[in-house]
C-alpha positions as CSV (number, residue, x, y, z in Angstrom):
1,X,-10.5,31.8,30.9
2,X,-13.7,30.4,30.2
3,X,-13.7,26.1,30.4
4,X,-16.8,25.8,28.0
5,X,-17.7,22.2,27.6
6,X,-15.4,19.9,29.6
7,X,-14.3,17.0,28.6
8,X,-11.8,14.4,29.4
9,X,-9.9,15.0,26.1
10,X,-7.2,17.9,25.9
11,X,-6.5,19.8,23.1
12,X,-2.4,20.9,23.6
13,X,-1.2,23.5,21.3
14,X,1.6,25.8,20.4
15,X,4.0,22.6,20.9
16,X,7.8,22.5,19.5
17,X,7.7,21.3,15.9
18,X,10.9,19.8,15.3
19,X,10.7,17.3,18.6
20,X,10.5,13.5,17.1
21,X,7.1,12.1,18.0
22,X,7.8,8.9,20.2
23,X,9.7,11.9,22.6
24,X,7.1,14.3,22.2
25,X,4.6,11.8,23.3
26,X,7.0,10.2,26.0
27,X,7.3,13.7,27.4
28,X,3.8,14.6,27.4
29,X,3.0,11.8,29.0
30,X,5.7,12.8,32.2
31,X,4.0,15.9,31.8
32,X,0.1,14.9,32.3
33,X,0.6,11.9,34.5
34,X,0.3,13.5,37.7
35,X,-3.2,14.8,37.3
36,X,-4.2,11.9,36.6
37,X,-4.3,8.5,34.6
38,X,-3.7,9.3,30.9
39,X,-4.8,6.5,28.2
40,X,-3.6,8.2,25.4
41,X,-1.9,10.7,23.5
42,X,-2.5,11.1,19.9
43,X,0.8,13.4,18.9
44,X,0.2,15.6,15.2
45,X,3.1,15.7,13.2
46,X,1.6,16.0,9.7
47,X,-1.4,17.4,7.6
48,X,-1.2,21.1,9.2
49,X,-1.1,19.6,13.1
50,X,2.4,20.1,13.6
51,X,2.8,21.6,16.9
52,X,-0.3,19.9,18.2
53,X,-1.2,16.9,20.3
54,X,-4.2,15.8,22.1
55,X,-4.2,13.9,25.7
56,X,-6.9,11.9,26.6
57,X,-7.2,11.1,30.5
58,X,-9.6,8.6,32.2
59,X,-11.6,11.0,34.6
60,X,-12.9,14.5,32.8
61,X,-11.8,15.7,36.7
62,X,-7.9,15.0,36.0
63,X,-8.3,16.5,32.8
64,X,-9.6,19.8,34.6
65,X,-7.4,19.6,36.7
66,X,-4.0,19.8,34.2
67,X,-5.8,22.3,32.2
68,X,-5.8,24.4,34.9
69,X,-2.2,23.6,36.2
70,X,-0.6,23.2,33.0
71,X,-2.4,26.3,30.9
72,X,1.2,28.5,30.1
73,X,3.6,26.5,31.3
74,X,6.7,26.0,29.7
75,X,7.1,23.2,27.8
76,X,10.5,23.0,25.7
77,X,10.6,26.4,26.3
78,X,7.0,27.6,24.6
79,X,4.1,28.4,26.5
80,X,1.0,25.3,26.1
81,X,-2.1,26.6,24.7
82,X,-4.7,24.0,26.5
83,X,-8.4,23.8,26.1
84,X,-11.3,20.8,25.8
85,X,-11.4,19.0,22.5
86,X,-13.9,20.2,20.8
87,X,-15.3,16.2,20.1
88,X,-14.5,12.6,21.9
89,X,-11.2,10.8,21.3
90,X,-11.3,7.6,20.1
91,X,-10.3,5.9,23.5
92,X,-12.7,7.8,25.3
93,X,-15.6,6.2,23.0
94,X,-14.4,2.9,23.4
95,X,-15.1,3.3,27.1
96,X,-18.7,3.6,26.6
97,X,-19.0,1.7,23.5
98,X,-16.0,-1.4,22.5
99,X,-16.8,-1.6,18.9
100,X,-16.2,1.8,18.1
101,X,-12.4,1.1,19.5
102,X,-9.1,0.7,17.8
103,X,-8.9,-2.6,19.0
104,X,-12.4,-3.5,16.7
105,X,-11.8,-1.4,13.9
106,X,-8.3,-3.3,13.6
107,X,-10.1,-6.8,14.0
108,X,-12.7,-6.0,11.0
109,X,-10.3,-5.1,9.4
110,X,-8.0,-8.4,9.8
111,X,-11.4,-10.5,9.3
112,X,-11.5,-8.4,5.8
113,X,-8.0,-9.9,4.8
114,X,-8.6,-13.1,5.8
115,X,-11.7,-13.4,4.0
116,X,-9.9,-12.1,0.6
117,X,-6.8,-14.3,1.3
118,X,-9.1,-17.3,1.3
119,X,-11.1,-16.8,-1.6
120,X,-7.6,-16.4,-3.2
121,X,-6.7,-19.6,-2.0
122,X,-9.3,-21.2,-3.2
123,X,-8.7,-19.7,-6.6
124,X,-4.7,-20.8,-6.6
125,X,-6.4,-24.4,-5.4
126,X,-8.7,-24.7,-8.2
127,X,-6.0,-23.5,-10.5
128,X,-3.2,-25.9,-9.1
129,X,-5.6,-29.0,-9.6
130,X,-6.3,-28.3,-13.0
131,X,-2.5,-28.0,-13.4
132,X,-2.2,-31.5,-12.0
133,X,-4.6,-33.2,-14.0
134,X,-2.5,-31.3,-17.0
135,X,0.5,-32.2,-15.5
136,X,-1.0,-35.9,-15.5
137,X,-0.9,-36.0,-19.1
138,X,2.3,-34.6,-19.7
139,X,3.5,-37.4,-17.4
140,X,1.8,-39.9,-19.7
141,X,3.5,-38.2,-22.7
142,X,7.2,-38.8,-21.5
143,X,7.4,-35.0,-20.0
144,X,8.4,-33.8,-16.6
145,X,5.0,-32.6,-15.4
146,X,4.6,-28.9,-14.8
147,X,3.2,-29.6,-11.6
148,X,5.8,-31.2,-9.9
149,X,8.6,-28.6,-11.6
150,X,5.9,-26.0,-9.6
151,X,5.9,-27.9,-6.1
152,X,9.7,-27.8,-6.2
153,X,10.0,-24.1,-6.9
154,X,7.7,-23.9,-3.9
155,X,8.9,-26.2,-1.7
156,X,13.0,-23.7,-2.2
157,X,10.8,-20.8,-1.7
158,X,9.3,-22.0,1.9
159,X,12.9,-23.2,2.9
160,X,14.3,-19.5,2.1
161,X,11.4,-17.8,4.3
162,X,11.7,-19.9,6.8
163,X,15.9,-19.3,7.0
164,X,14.6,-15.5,7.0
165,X,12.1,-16.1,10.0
166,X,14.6,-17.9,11.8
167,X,16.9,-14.7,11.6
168,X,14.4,-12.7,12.8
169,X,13.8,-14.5,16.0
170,X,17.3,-13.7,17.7
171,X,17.5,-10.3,19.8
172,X,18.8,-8.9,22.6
173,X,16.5,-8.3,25.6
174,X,16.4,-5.4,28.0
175,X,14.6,-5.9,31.3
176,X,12.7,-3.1,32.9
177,X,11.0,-3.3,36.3
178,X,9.0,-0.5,39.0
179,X,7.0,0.8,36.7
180,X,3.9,2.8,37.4
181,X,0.5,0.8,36.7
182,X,-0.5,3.3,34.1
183,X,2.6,2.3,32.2
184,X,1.2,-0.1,28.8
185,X,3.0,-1.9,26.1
186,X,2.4,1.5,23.6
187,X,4.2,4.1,26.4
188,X,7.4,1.7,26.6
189,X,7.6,1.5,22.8
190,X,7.7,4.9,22.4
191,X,9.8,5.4,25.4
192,X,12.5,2.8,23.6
193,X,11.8,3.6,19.6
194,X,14.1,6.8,19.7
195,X,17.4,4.2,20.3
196,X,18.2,2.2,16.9
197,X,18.0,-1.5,17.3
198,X,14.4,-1.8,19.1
199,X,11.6,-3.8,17.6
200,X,9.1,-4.6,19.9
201,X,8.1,-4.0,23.9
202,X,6.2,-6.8,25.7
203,X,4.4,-6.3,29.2
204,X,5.8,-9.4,31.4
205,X,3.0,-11.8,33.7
206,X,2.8,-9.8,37.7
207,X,4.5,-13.2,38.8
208,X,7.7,-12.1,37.1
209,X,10.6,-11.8,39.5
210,X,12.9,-8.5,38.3
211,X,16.7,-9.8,38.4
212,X,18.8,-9.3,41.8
213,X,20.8,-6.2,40.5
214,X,17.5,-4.8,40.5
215,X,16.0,-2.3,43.2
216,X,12.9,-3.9,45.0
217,X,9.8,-2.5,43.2
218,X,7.1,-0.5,44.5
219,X,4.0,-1.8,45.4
220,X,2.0,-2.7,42.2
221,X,4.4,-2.2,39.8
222,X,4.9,-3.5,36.3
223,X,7.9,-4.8,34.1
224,X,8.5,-4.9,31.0
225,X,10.8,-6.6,28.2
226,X,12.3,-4.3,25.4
227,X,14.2,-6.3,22.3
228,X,16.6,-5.6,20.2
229,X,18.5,-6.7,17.7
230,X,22.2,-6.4,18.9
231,X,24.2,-6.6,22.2
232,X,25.3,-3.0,21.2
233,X,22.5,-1.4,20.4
234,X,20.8,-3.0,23.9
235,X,23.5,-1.2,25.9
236,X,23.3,1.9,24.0
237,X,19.2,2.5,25.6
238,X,21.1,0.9,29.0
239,X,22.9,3.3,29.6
240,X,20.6,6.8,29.3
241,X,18.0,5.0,30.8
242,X,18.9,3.7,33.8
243,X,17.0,5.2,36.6
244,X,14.5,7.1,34.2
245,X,11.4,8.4,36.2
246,X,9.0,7.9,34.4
247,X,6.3,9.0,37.1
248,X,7.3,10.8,40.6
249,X,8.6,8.3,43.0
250,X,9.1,5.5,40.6
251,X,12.2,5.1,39.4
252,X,13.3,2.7,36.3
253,X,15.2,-0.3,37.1
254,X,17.3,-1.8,33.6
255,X,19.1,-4.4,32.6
256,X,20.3,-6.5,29.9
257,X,18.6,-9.8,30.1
């Protein structure tokens, strides 16, 4: 096999179709990791690319090194096509160049709302102290003024959002420690999206102390905290997870917080 035009970028083919994509990518992931560090996996599950992913490793060495390991292996029991991707991933260009990143891209693009949200506001402020000075009059007149009928509608409709964002809050936390250093806030969320309940993962500080029932950690290792919404559904991820392996020699500790 000819390996034309390497490139730290793998294009992986011939994949299972029917596999949900937060396991595909959790299982790629195991798959690639020991050739190297992997900072991304962009899994196709739509627009024809069903079937394919792309895994993007740090070094273009590792990368040569799985093609060449991992080229017909069996993989949910098909054999991987593998070759270079034909162009640069996205994380691979934000290496040599941060403002071509995901990161920036999704930062212009929140500057772009802001911008519009506060020319709106100054429109609804314009409009609101115009309806004062009308509301003024009516005042004058012996009517309730439509401004203050306005505030109050507002002032119900803050009370009920903030009742809502105060329902939101409350979770259940899961606690997982010795995790590799490659492991990020993105691999967890997948990891923990195919068990109902979850809503968010969140990397904890390297000070964090994992709790007693917990195995000591290796050396450099990370833990996380995974939420979600009910006692029930926490214990229900628990349960298959505990003692996942995420890379060889590093086994998951879990726990409900």
């Amino acid at each position: 096999m000819a390996f034309a035009a390497p490139s730290p970028t793998l294009f992986v083919g011939n994949l299972e179709g029917k596999t949900k994509k937060p396991e595909l990518r959790q299982q790629l992931y195991a798959l690639f990791t020991p050739y190297g560090r992997v900072i991304d996996i962009v899994a196709k599950k739509h627009d024809g690319g069903r079937g394919q992913a792309f895994v993007v490793f740090e070094e273009q060495a590792s990368a040569t090194a799985a093609l060449r390991g991992l080229t017909d292996e069996k993989f949910y029991l098909r054999d991987l096509r593998i070759s270079y991707a034909r162009s640069p991933s996205n994380a691979t260009l934000a290496r040599t160049d941060p403002a071509l990143s995901k990161e920036a891209a999704a930062v212009a693009a929140a500057k772009l709302v802001v911008s519009h949200a506060q020319s709106e506001y100054e429109q609804l402020e314009k409009e609101r102290d115009a309806a004062n000075a009308g509301g003024k009059r009516e005042l004058e007149g012996g009517d309730e003024p439509a401004a203050k009928r306005r505030r109050a509608d507002e002032d119900e409709d803050e009370m009920e959002i903030e009742m809502e964002d105060d329902e939101d809050v409350a979770g259940v936390s899961v606690v997982c420690s010795n995790l590799p250093a490659e492991c990020n806030e993105d691999i967890m969320g997948a990891l923990f999206s195919q068990y109902p309940g979850f809503s968010r993962a969140t990397a904890l500080p390297a000070t964090f102390a994992p709790p007693a029932s917990h195995p000591k950690p290796n050396a450099g290792a990370r833990a996380f905290r995974a939420t979600f919404a009910s006692r029930a559904q926490a214990e229900a991820a628990v349960a298959p997870l505990s003692g996942y392996v995420m890379m060889p020699g590093w086994e998951m500790a879990i726990s409900i917080e």
